[in-house]
DRENDO-1510 file (C-alpha; in Angstrom, 1 decimal, always signed):
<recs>
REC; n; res; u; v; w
REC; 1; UNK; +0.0; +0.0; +0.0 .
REC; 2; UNK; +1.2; +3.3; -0.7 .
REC; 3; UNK; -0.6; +7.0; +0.0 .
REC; 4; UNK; -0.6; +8.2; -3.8 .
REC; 5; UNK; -0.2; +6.8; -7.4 .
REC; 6; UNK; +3.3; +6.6; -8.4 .
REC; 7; UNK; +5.4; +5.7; -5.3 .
REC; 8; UNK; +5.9; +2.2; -6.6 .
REC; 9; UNK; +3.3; +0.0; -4.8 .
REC; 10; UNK; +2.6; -2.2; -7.9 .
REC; 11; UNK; +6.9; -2.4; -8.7 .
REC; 12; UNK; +7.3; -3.6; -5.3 .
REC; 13; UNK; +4.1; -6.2; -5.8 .
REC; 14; UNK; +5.6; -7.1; -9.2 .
REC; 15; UNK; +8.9; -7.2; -6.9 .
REC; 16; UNK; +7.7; -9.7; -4.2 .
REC; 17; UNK; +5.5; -11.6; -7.3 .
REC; 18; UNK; +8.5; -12.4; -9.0 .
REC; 19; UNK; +10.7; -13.1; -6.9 .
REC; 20; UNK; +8.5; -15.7; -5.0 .
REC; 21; UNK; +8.0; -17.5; -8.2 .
REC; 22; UNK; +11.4; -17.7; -9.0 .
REC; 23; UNK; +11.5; -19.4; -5.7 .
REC; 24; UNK; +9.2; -22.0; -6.8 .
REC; 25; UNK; +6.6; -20.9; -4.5 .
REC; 26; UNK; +2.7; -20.6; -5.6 .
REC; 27; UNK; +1.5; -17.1; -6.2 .
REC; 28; UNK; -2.2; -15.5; -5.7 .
REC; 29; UNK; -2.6; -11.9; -6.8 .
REC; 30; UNK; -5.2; -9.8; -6.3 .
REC; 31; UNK; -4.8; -5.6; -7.7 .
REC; 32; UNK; -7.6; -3.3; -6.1 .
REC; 33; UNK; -7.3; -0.7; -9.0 .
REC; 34; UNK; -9.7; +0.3; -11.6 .
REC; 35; UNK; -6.6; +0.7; -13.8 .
REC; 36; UNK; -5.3; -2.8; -13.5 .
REC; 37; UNK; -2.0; -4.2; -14.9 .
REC; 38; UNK; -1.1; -7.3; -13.0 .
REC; 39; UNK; -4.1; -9.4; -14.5 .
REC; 40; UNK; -2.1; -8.5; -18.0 .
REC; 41; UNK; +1.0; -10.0; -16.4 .
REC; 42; UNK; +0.3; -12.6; -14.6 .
REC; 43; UNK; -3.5; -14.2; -15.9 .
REC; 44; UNK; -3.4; -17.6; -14.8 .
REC; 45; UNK; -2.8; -15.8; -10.5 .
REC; 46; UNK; -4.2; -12.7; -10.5 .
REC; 47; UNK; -8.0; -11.4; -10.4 .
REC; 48; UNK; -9.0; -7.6; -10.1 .
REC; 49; UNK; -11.4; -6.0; -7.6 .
REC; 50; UNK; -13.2; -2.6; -8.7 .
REC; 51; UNK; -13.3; -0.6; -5.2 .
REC; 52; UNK; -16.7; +1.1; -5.1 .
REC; 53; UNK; -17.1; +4.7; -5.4 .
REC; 54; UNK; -17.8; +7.3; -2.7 .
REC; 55; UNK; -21.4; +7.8; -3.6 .
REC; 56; UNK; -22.1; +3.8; -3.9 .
REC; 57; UNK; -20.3; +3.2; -0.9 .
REC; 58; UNK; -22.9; +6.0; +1.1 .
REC; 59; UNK; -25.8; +4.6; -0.8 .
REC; 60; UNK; -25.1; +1.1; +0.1 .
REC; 61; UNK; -23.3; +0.0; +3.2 .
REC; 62; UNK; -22.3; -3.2; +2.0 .
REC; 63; UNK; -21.0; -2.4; -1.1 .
REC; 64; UNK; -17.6; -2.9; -0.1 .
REC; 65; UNK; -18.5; -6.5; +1.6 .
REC; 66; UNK; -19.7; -7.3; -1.8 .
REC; 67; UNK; -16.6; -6.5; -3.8 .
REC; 68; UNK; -14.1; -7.7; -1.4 .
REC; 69; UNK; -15.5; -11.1; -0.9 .
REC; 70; UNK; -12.7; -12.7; -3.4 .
REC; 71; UNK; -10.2; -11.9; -0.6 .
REC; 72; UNK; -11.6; -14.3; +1.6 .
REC; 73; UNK; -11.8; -16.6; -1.2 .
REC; 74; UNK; -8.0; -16.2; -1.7 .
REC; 75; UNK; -7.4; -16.1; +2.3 .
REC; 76; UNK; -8.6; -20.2; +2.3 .
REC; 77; UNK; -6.7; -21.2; -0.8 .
REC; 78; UNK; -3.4; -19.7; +0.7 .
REC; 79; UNK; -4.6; -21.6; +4.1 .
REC; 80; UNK; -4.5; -24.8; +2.5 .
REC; 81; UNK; -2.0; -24.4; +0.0 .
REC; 82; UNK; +1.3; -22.4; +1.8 .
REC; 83; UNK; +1.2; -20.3; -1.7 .
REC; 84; UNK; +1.9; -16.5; -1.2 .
REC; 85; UNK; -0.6; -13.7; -1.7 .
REC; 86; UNK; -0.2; -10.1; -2.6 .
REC; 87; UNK; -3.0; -7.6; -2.4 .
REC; 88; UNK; -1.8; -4.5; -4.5 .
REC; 89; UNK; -3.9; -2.0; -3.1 .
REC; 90; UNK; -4.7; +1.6; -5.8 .
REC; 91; UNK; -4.4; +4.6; -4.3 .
REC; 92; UNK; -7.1; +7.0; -3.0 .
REC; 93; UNK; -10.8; +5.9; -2.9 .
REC; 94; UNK; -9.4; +1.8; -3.1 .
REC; 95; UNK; -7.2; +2.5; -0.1 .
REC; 96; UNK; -10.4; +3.5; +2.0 .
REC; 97; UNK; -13.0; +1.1; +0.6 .
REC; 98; UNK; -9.8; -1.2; +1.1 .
REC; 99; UNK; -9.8; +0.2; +5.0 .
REC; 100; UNK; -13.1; +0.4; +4.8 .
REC; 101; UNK; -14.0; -3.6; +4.3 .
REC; 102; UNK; -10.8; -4.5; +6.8 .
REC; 103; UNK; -12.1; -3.2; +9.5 .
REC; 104; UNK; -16.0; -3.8; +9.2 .
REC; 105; UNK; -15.3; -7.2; +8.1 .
REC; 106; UNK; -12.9; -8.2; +10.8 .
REC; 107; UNK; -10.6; -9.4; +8.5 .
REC; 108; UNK; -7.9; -9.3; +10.7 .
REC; 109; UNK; -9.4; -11.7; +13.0 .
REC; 110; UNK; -10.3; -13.7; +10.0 .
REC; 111; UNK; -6.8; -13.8; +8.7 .
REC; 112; UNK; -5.3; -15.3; +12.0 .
REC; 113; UNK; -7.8; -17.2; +12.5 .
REC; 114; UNK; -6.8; -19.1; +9.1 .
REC; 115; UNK; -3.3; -19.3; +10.2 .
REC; 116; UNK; -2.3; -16.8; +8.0 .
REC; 117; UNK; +0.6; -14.3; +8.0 .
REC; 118; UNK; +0.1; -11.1; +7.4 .
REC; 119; UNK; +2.4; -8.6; +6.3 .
REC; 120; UNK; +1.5; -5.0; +5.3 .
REC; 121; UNK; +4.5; -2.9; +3.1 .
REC; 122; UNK; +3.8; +0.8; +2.9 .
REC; 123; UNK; +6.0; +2.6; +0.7 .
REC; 124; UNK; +7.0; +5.9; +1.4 .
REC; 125; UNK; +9.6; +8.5; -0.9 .
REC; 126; UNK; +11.5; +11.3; +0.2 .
REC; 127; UNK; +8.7; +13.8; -0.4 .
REC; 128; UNK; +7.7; +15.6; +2.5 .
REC; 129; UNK; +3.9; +15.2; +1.8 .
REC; 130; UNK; +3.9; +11.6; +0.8 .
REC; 131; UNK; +6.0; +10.7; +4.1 .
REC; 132; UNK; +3.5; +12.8; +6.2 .
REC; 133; UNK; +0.4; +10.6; +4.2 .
REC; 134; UNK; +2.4; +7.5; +4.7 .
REC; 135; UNK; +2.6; +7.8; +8.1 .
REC; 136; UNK; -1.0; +8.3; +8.7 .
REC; 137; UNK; -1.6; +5.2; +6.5 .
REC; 138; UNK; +0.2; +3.2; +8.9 .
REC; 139; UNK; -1.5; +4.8; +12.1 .
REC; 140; UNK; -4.7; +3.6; +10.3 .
REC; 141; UNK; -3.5; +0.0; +9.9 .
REC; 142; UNK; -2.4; -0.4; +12.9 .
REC; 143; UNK; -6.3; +0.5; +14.3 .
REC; 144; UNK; -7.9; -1.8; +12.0 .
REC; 145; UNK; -5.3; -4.4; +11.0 .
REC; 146; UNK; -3.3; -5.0; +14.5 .
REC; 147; UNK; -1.7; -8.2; +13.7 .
REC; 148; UNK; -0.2; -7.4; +10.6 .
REC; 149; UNK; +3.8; -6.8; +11.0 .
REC; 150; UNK; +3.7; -3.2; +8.9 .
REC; 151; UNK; +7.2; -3.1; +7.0 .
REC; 152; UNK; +8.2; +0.3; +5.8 .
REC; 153; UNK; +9.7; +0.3; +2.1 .
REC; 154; UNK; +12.0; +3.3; +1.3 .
REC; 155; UNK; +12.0; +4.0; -1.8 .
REC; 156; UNK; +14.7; +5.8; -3.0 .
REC; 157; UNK; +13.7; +6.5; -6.6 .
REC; 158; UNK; +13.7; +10.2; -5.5 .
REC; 159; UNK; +17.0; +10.5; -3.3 .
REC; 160; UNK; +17.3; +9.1; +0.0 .
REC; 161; UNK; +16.1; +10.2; +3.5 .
REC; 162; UNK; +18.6; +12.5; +4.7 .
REC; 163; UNK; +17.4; +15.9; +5.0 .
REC; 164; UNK; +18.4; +19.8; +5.8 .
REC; 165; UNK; +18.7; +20.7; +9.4 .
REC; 166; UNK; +15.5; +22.8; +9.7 .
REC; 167; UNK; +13.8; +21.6; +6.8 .
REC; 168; UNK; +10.0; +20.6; +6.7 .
REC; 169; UNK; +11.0; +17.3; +5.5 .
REC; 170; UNK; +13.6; +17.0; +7.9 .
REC; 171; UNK; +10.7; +17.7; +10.3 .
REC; 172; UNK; +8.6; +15.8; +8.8 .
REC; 173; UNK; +10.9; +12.9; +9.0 .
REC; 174; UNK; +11.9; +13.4; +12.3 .
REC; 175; UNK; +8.7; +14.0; +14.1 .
REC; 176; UNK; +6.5; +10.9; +12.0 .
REC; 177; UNK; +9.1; +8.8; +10.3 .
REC; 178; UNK; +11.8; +8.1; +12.5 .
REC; 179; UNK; +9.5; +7.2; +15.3 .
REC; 180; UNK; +7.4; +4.3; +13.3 .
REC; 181; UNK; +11.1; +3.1; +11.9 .
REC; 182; UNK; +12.3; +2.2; +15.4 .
REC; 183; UNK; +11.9; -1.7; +16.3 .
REC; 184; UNK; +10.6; -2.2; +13.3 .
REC; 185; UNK; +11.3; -4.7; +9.9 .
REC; 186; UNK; +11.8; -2.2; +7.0 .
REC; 187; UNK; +13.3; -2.8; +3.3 .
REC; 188; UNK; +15.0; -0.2; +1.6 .
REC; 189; UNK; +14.6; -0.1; -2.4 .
REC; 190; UNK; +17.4; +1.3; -4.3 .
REC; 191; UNK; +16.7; +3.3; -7.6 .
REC; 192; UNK; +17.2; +1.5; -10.5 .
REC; 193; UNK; +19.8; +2.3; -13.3 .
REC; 194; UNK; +18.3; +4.9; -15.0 .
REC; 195; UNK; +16.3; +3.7; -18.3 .
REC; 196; UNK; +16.9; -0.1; -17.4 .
REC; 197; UNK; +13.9; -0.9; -16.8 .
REC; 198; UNK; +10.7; +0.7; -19.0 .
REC; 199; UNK; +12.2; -0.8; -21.8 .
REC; 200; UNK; +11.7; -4.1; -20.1 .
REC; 201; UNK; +7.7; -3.0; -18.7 .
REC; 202; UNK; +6.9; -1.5; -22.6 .
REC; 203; UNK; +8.0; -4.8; -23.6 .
REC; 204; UNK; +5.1; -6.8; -21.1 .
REC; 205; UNK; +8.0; -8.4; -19.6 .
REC; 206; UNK; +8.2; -9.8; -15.6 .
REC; 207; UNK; +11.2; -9.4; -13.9 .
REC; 208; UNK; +12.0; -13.0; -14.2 .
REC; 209; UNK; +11.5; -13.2; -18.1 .
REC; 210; UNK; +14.0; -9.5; -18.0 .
REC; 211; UNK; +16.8; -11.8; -16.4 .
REC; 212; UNK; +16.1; -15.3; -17.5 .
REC; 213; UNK; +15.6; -14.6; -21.3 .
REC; 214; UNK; +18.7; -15.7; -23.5 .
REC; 215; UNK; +20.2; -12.6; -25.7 .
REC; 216; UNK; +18.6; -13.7; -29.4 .
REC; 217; UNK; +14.9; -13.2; -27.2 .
REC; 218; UNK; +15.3; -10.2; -26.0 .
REC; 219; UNK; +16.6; -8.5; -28.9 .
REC; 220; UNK; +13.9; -9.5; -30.5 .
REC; 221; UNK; +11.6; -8.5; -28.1 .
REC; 222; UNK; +13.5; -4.9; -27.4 .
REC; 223; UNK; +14.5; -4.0; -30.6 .
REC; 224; UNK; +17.8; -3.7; -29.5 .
REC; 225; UNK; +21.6; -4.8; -30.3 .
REC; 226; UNK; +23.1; -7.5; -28.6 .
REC; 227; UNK; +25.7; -4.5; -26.4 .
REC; 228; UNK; +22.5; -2.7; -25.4 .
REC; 229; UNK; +19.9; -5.8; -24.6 .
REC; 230; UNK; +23.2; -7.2; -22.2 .
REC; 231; UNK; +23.8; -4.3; -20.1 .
REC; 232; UNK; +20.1; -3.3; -20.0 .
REC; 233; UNK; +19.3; -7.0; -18.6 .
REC; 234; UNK; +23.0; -6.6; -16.7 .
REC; 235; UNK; +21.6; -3.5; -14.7 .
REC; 236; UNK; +18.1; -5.5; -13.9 .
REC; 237; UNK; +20.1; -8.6; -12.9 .
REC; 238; UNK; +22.0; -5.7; -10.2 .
REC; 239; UNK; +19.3; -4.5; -9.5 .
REC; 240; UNK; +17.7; -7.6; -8.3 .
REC; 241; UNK; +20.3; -9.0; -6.7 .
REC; 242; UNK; +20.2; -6.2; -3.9 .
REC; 243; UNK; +16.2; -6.3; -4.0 .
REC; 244; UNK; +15.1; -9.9; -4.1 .
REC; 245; UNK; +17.3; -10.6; -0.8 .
REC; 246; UNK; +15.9; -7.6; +1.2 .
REC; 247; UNK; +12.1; -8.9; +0.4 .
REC; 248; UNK; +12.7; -12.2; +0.7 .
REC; 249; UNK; +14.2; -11.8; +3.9 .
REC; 250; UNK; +10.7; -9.9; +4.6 .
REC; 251; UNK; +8.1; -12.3; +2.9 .
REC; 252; UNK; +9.5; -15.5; +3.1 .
REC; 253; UNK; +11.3; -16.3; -0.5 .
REC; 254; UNK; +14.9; -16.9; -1.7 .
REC; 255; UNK; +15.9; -16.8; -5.4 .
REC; 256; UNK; +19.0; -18.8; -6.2 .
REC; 257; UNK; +22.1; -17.0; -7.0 .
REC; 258; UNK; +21.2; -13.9; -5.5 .
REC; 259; UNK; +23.2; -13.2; -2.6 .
REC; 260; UNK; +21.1; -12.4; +0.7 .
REC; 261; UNK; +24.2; -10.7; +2.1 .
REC; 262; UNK; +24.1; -7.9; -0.4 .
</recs>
């Protein structure tokens, strides 16, 4: 989950997706979005949910129930299988029908009553606003989802948390940040080489088809020499090796020949 579009909740689904089924591990997806791109991706382990509007949500109380019953669906399948589930939550209205449903439908009860564990990533950038509305996401999952273990992600795609004395972001930081970072699990995401990887995304590739293809596919698919398709899929490869360590550490997963150490 993530406060606002853009702060790269779906790249760290796609992220955690990947990386768990180059573990070998089973994978359920569900994208709460009315803009959806994981179905695309991944068809055969994704469905999407349509968060209801403001209006349909006043007009009918259960609205959200209605929508979100596919979780609970997806909630016993994981129960019985051991597979790994990953709720991409949109931003605005689906965060709060999302909210909304969590806490009128007791999920959280519901998920640990399963047997389920629950882990809740909220990304956050070095934007002062978006670290002051990622803060108050977390304050409202921790009222309605207590036994999820919230994991801060840092993305640094927009420089890293380190701030002016005096600043309002150094405030900001300070004041709301540093305070839910203490004791806590986080996962910091380093930017990727710049241009490496929307070449890859244009192309409807995962991460795992990026650094598993051979050179003669993904020329093809690119459009690109064999010099440029290598060192594009070298800085992915990087890339990856830092990230898919620091998540699975977090969700459970390790991809061979990446090392964890990193």
């Amino acid at each position: 989950m993530g406060p606002k579009g853009g702060i790269g909740k779906s790249l760290t689904g796609r992220l955690v997706i990947d990386g768990a089924i180059a573990a070998e591990q089973q994978v359920r997806i569900v994208q709460i979005d009315r803009a959806p791109t994981l179905p695309l991706l991944y068809p055969d382990k994704a469905i999407t949910i349509e968060a209801p509007g403001v209006e349909e949500m006043r007009s009918d109380s259960l609205a959200a129930m209605r929508v979100f019953e596919p979780l609970e669906e997806m909630v016993l399948s994981i129960a019985k299988s051991e597979a790994v589930g990953v709720i991409d939550v949109g931003a605005g209205q689906n965060q709060r029908a999302f909210l909304n449903f969590v806490a009128r439908a007791r999920f959280d009860r519901f998920l640990v009553d399963q047997g389920v564990r629950s882990i809740a990533m909220v990304l956050m950038t070095a934007d002062p606003s978006a670290m002051a509305q990622s803060a108050n996401l977390i304050g409202e999952l921790q009222l309605v989802h207590p036994a999820a273990e919230i994991v801060p992600v840092l993305n640094l795609r927009d420089g890293g948390f380190k701030f002016l004395a005096g600043t309002p972001a150094h405030k900001i930081y300070n004041d709301r940040i540093a305070p839910l970072l203490k004791d806590r699990r986080r996962v910091t995401l380093p930017a990727i080489a710049a241009g490496a990887w929307p070449l890859f995304e244009a192309a409807g590739m995962t991460f795992t088809e990026a650094v598993m293809a051979d050179e003669a596919a993904l020329i093809a698919r690119l459009g690109m020499s064999r010099l440029m398709v290598t060192a594009l899929q070298g800085d992915v490869s990087e890339f990856l090796s830092v990230v898919w360590p620091r998540l699975g550490a977090i969700v459970g997963f390790t991809v061979g020949g990446f090392d964890a150490g990193r």
